[in-house]
C-alpha positions as CSV (number, residue, x, y, z in Angstrom):
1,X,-18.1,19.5,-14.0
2,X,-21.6,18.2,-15.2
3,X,-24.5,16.7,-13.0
4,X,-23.8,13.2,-14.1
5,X,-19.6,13.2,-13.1
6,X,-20.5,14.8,-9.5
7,X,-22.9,11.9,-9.4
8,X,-20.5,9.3,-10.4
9,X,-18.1,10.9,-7.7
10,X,-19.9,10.8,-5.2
11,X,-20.9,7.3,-5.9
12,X,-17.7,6.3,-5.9
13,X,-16.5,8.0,-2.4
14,X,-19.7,6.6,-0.9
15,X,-18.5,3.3,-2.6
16,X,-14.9,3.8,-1.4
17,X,-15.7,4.2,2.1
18,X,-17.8,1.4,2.8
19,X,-15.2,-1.1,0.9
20,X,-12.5,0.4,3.0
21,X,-14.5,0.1,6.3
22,X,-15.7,-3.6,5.5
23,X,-12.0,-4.1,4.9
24,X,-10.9,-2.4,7.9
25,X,-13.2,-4.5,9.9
26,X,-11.7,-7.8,8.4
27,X,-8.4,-7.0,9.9
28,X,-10.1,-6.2,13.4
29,X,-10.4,-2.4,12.8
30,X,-14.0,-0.6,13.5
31,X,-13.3,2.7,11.7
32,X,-16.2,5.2,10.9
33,X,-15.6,6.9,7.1
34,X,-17.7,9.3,5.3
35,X,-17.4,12.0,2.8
36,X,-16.0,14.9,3.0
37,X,-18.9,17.3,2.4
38,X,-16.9,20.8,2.8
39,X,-14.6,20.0,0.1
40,X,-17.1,21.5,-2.6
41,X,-17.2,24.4,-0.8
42,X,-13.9,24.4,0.7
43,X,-11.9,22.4,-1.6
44,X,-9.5,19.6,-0.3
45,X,-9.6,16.0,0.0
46,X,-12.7,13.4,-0.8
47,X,-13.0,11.2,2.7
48,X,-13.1,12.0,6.1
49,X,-12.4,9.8,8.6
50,X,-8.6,8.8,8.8
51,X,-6.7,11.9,10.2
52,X,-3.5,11.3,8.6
53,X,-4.3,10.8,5.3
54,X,-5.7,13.4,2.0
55,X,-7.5,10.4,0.1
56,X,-8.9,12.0,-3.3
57,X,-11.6,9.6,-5.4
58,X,-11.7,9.4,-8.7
59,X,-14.3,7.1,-10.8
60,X,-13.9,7.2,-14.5
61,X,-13.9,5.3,-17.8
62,X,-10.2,6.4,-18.6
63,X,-7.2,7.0,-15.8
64,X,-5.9,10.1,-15.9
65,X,-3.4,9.6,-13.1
66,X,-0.8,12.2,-13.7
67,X,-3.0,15.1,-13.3
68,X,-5.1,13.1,-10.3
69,X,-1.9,12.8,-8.6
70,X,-1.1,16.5,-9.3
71,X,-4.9,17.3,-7.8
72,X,-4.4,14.9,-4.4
73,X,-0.7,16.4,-3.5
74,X,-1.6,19.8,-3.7
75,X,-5.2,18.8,-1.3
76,X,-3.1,16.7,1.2
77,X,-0.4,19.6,1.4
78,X,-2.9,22.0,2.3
79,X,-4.5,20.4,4.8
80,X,-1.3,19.1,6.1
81,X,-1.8,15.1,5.5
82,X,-0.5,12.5,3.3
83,X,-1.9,12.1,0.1
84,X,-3.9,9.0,-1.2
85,X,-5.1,8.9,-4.5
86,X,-7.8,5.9,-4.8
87,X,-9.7,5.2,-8.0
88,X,-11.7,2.9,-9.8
89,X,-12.2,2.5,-13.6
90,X,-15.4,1.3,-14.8
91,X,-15.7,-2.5,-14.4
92,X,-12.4,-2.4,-12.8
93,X,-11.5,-2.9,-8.6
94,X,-10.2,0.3,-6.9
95,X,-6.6,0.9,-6.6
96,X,-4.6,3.2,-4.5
97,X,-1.6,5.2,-5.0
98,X,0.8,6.7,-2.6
99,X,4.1,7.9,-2.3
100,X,6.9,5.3,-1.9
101,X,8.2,7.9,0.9
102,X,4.9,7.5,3.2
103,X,5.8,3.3,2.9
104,X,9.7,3.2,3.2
105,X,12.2,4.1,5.8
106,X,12.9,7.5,5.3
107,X,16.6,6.3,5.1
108,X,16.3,4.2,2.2
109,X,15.3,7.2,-0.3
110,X,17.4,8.4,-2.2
111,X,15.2,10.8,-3.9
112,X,11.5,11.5,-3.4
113,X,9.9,14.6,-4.8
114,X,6.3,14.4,-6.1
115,X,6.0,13.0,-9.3
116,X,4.1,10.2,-9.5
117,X,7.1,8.3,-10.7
118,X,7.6,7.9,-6.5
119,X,4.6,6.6,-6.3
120,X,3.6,3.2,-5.4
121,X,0.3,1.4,-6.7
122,X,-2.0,-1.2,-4.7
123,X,-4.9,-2.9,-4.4
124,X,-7.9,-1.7,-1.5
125,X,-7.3,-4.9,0.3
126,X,-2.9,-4.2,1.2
127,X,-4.0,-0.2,1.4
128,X,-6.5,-1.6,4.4
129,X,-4.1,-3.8,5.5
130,X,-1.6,-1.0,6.0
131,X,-4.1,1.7,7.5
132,X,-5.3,-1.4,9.8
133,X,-1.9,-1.9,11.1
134,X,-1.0,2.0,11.4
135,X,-4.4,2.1,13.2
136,X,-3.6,-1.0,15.8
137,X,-0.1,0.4,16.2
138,X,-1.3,4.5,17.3
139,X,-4.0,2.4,19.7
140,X,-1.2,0.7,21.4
141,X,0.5,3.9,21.7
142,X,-2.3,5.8,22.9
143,X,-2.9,2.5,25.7
């Protein structure tokens, strides 16, 4: 990977984080975020910051989304979370992936292996919406 794609990356996660946290904060939800800086060294997911969840930036010109999907299950299964793929073409908004399974009633699936033909697609403001609720719903657990 050259100089100039690690710094798009990066860009992006830094960018990714502070959208989600403003968003996060609309729907009443203080939530530090940050990058994950072990993962060069480590491997693994891009953000830190939401237990849970594997989220894996990408920032490009072209989607590649098969093989980013393949990349962000294989990170979230070895760390043991769920993954999130997020990514943002150029001059696009950022969307976010994940599998129908972690959004559905277990019961209602039928099927549900990996492939990103399970997958469900959305914008960063639902994808906030839904970490926002998750997050008001483990405080009120936790209370």
């Amino acid at each position: 990977m050259g100089k100039l794609s690690r710094t798009k990356g990066a860009a992006g996660e830094r960018e990714f984080c502070k959208r989600l946290a403003g968003e996060l904060q609309e729907h009443g939800v203080d939530y530090q975020l940050s990058r994950n800086l072990k993962q060069t060294r480590d491997g693994g997911y891009d953000i830190d910051g939401l237990d849970e969840l594997a989220i894996e930036i990408k920032r490009a010109k072209k989607p590649a989304l098969e093989s980013w999907w393949a990349q962000c299950v294989i990170q979230a299964y070895q760390s043991k979370r769920i993954p999130v793929l997020a990514y943002r073409l150029d001059n696009q908004k950022w969307r976010v992936r994940m599998h129908v399974r972690h959004l559905a009633p277990a019961d209602t699936l039928r099927t549900a292996n990996d492939s990103i033909q399970y997958t469900v697609e959305m914008g960063l403001e639902m994808f906030a919406e839904l970490v926002a609720e998750k997050l008001k719903g483990m405080e009120s657990e936790a209370a």
